[in-house]
C-alpha positions as CSV (number, residue, x, y, z in Angstrom):
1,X,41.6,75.2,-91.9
2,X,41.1,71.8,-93.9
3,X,38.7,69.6,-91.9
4,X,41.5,66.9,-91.6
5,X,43.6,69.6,-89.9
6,X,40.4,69.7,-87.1
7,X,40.4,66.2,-86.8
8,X,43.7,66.2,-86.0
9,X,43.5,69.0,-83.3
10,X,40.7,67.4,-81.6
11,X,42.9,64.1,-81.2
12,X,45.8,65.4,-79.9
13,X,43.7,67.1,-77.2
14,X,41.9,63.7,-76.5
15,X,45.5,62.2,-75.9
16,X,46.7,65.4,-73.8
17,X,43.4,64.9,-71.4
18,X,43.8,61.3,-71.3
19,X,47.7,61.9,-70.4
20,X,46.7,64.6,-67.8
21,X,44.3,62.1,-66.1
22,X,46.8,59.3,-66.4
23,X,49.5,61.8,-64.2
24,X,46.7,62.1,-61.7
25,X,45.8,58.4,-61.1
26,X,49.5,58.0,-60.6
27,X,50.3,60.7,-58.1
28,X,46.9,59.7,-56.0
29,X,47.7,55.9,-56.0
30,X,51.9,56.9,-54.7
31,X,50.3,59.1,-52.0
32,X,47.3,56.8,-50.9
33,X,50.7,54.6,-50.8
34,X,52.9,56.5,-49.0
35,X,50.1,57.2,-46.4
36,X,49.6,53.1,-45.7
37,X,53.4,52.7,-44.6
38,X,53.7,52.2,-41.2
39,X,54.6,54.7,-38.7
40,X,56.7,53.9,-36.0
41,X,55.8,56.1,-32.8
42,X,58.5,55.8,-31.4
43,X,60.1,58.6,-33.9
44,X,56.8,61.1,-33.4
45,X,57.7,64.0,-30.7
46,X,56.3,63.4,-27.6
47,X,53.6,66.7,-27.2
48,X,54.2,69.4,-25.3
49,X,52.7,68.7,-21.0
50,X,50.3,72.0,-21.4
51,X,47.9,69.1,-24.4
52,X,48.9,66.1,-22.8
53,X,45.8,64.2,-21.4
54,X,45.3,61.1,-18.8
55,X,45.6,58.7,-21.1
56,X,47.9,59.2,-23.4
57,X,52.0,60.2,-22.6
58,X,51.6,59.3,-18.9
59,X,55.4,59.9,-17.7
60,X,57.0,57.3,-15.0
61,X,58.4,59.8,-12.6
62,X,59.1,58.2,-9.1
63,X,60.2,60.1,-6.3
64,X,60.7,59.7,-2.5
65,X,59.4,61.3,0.7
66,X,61.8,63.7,1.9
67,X,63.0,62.1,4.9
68,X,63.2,63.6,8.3
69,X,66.9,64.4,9.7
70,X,67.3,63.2,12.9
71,X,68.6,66.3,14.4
72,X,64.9,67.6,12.9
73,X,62.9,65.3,14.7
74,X,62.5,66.7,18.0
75,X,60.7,69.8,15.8
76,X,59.1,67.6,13.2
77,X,57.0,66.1,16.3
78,X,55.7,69.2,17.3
79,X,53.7,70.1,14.0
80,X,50.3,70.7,15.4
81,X,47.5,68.7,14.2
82,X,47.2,68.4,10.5
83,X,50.1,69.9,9.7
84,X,53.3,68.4,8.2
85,X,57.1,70.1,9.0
86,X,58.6,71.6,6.2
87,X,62.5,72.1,6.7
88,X,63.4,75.1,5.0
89,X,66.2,76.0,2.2
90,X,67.3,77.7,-0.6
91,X,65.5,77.2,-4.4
92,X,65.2,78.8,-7.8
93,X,61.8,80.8,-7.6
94,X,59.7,81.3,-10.7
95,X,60.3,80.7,-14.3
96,X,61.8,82.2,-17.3
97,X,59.8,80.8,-19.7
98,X,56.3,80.8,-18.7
99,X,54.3,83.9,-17.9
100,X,55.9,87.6,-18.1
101,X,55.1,87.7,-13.9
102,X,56.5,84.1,-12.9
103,X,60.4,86.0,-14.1
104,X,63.2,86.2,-13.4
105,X,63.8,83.3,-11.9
106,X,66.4,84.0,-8.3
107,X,67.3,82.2,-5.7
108,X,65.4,82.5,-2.7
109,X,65.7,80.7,1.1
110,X,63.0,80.0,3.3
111,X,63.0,79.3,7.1
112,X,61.8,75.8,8.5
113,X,58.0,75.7,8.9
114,X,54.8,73.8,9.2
115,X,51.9,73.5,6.6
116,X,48.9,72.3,6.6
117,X,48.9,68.8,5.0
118,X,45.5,69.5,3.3
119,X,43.3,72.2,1.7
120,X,41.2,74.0,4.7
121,X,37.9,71.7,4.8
122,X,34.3,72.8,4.7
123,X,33.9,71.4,8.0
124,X,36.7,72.9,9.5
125,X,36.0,76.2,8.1
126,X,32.0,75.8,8.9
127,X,33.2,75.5,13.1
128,X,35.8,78.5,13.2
129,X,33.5,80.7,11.1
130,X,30.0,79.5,11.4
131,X,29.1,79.2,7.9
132,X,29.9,77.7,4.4
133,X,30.3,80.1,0.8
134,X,31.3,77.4,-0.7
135,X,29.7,76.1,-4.1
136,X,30.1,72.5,-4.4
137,X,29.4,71.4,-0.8
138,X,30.9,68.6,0.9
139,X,32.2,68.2,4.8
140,X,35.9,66.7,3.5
141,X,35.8,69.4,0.2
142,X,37.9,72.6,0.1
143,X,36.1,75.3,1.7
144,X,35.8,77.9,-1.5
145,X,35.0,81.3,-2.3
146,X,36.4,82.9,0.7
147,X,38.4,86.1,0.3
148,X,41.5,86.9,1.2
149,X,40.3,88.5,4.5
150,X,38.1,85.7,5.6
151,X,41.2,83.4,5.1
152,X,43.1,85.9,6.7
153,X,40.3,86.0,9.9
154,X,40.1,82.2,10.1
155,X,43.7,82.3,10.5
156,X,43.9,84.4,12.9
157,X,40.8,82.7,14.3
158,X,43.2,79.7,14.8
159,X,46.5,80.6,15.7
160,X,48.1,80.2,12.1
161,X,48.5,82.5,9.2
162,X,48.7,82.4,5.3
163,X,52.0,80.9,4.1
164,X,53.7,83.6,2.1
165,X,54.4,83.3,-1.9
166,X,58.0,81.8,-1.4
167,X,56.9,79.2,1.4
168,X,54.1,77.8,-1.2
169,X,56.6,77.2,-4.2
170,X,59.1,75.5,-2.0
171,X,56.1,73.1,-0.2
172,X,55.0,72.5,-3.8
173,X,58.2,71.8,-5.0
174,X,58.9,69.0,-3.0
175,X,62.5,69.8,-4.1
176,X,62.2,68.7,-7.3
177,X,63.6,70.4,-10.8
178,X,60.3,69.9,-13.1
179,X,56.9,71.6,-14.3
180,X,55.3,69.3,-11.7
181,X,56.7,67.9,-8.4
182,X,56.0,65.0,-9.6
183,X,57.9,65.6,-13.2
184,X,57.5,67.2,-16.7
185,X,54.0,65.8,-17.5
186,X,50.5,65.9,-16.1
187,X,49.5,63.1,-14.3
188,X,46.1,62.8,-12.8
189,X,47.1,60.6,-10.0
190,X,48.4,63.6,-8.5
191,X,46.2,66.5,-9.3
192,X,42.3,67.4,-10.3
193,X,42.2,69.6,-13.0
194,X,39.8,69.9,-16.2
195,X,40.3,66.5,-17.8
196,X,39.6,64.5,-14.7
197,X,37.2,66.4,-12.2
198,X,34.3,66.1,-13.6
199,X,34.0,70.0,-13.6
200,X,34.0,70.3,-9.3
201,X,36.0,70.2,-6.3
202,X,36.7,67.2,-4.4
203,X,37.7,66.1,-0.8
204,X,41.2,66.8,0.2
205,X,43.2,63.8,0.3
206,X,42.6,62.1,-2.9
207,X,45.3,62.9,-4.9
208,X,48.8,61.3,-4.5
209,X,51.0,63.4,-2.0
210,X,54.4,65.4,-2.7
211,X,57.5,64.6,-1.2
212,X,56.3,67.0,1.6
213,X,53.9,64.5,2.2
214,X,50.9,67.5,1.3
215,X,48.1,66.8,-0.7
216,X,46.4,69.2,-3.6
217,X,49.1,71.6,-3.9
218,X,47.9,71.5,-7.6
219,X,44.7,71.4,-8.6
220,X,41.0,71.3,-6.8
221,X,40.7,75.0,-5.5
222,X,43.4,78.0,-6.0
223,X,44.9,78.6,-2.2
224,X,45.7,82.3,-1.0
225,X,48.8,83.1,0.0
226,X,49.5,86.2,2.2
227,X,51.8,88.4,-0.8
228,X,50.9,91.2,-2.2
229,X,50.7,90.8,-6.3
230,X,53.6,92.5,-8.2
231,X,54.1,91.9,-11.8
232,X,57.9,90.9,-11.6
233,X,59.8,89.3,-8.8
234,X,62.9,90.8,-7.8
235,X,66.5,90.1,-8.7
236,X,68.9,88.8,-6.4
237,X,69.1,86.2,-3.6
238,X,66.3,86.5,-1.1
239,X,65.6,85.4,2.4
240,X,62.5,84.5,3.4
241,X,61.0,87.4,1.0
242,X,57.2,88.7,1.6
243,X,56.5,90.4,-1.2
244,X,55.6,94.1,-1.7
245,X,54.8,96.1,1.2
246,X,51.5,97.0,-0.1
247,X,49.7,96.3,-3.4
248,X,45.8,96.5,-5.0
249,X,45.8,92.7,-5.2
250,X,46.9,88.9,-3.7
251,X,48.5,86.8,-5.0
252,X,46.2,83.1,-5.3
253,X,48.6,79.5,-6.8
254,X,48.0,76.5,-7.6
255,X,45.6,75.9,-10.0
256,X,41.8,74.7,-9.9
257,X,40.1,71.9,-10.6
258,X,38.9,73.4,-14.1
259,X,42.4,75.2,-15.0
260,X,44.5,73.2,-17.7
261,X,47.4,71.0,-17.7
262,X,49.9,74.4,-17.9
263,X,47.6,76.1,-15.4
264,X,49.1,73.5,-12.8
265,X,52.7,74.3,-13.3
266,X,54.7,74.9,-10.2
267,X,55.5,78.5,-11.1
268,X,52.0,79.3,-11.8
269,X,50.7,82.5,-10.3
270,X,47.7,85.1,-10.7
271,X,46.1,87.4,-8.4
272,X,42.9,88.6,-7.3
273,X,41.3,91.9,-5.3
274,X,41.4,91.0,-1.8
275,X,38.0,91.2,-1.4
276,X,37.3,88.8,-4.6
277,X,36.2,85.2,-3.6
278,X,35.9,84.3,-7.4
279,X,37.3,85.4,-10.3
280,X,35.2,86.9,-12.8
281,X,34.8,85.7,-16.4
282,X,35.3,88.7,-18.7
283,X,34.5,88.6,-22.4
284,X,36.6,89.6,-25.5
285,X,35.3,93.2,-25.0
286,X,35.7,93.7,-21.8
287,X,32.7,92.7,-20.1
288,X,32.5,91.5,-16.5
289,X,29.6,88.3,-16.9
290,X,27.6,86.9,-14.2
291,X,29.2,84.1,-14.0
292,X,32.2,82.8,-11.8
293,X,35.0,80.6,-12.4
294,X,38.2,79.5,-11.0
295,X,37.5,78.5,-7.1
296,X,39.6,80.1,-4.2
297,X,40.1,78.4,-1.0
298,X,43.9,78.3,1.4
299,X,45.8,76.2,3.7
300,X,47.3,77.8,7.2
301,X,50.7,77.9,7.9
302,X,53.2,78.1,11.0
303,X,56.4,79.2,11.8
304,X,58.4,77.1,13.9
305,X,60.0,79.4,16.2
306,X,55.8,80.0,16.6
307,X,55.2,76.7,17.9
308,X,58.4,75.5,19.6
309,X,58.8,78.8,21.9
């Protein structure tokens, strides 16, 4: 090859590089472009309620107190002290979409009732029962780490009993059609959970109330409820359904001051041995640690043909 020929070569590459980094400089100056417009949020997807946090996506969901009937009043007056009259009905139960164990979703109807308007207290507990398990202690905090048994004892112990699985959706409820009774997103004005609790419980009462009028139905401490666990509800309409005769574990709702934004759905449910007052943390393979999370504490219930007798 003639050294002219060479010459030649050796330019043409010069010009191809020079093109190559010309193509570049373009592209990155239309992208770094592109990237400046600006975005209108308006158009952006609002994210899902499980992510959403306190300060950003609050939703403006008002509501009113269920109001009494006045043919209910005469009843409503008799809820003993601390408790709030619930006037039973019929509701959609559980959730197609979430969890395998909160399906199918069926109808079920529930008798009038009383419920405690707030979380069983430290102090309250500490007089019936003479001492306190609880972790994070405080006279107006949510007695915690009790078992099923000593909530069932204290309850006894007091003339009340656990309200069963059906009872606690339709209190929580608050009749209304959403993740939350108070609508589709979290909202911290209503609830302690992990973005706003500073990682502990706090005193019952807080919170904003549901339509019930009951406080901490999500959020601060899990509550038993007096069901046996079974991994699927059943089909069909039911009347004031109890669960399984008999099972290895109880069902626990609500949600704990240190469960997520999802954790606190209505329709939420896990369960726990009887005997459990925590759950325990397991690892990826399997191993129980010695450590505890996910606080358990209850609030009593009453039937009203109990009361008004």
């Amino acid at each position: 090859m003639a050294l002219s020929d060479s010459i030649s070569l050796f330019k043409i590459a010069k010009i191809m590089d020079s093109l190559k980094n010309i193509i570049f400089y373009f592209f990155f100056i239309l992208i770094l472009a592109c990237s400046s417009e600006e975005v209108n949020n308006s158009d952006l997807p609002a994210p899902d309620g499980d992510i959403a946090t306190l300060d950003n996506f609050q939703e403006s969901f008002n509501f009113e107190a269920i109001t009494i009937a006045p043919e209910d009043e005469v009843i409503a007056n008799k809820a003993p002290k601390g408790m709030v009259f619930i006037k039973g009905g019929c509701f959609v139960l559980g959730n197609n979409y979430a969890q395998v164990d909160e399906a199918p979703e069926h109808e079920a109807c529930v008798d009038d009732f009383y419920l405690d308007k707030y979380e069983v207290t430290q102090a309250r507990w500490e007089k019936i029962m003479g001492f306190n398990p609880s972790k994070f202690i405080g006279s107006d905090k949510p007695v915690e780490q009790v078992t099923f048994y000593d909530a069932q004892e204290f309850a006894e112990n007091t003339g009340c009993r656990l309200p069963t699985e059906a009872e606690w959706e339709y209190a929580a409820r608050g009749h209304a059609d959403a993740r939350y009774f108070w609508g589709n997103m979290m909202n911290g004005e209503y609830a302690w959970f992990e973005d706003n609790s500073t990682a502990q419980t706090h005193a019952v009462g807080k919170t904003k109330p549901n339509q019930f009028g009951v406080y901490d139905m999500m959020g601060n401490v899990w509550e038993w409820v007096a069901d046996w666990y079974d991994a699927a509800y059943p089909r069909g309409k039911q009347v004031n359904p109890t669960g399984v005769k008999k099972g290895d574990f109880k069902v626990v709702r609500g949600g704990a001051f240190d469960s997520s934004a999802g954790g606190l759905r209505i329709t939420n449910r896990t369960w726990l041995h009887p005997k459990n007052k925590v759950f325990p943390k397991v690892t990826t393979h399997g191993q129980v640690m010695n450590e505890i999370y996910n606080y358990v504490g209850f609030r009593c219930a009453q039937s009203v043909t109990q009361v008004t007798k």
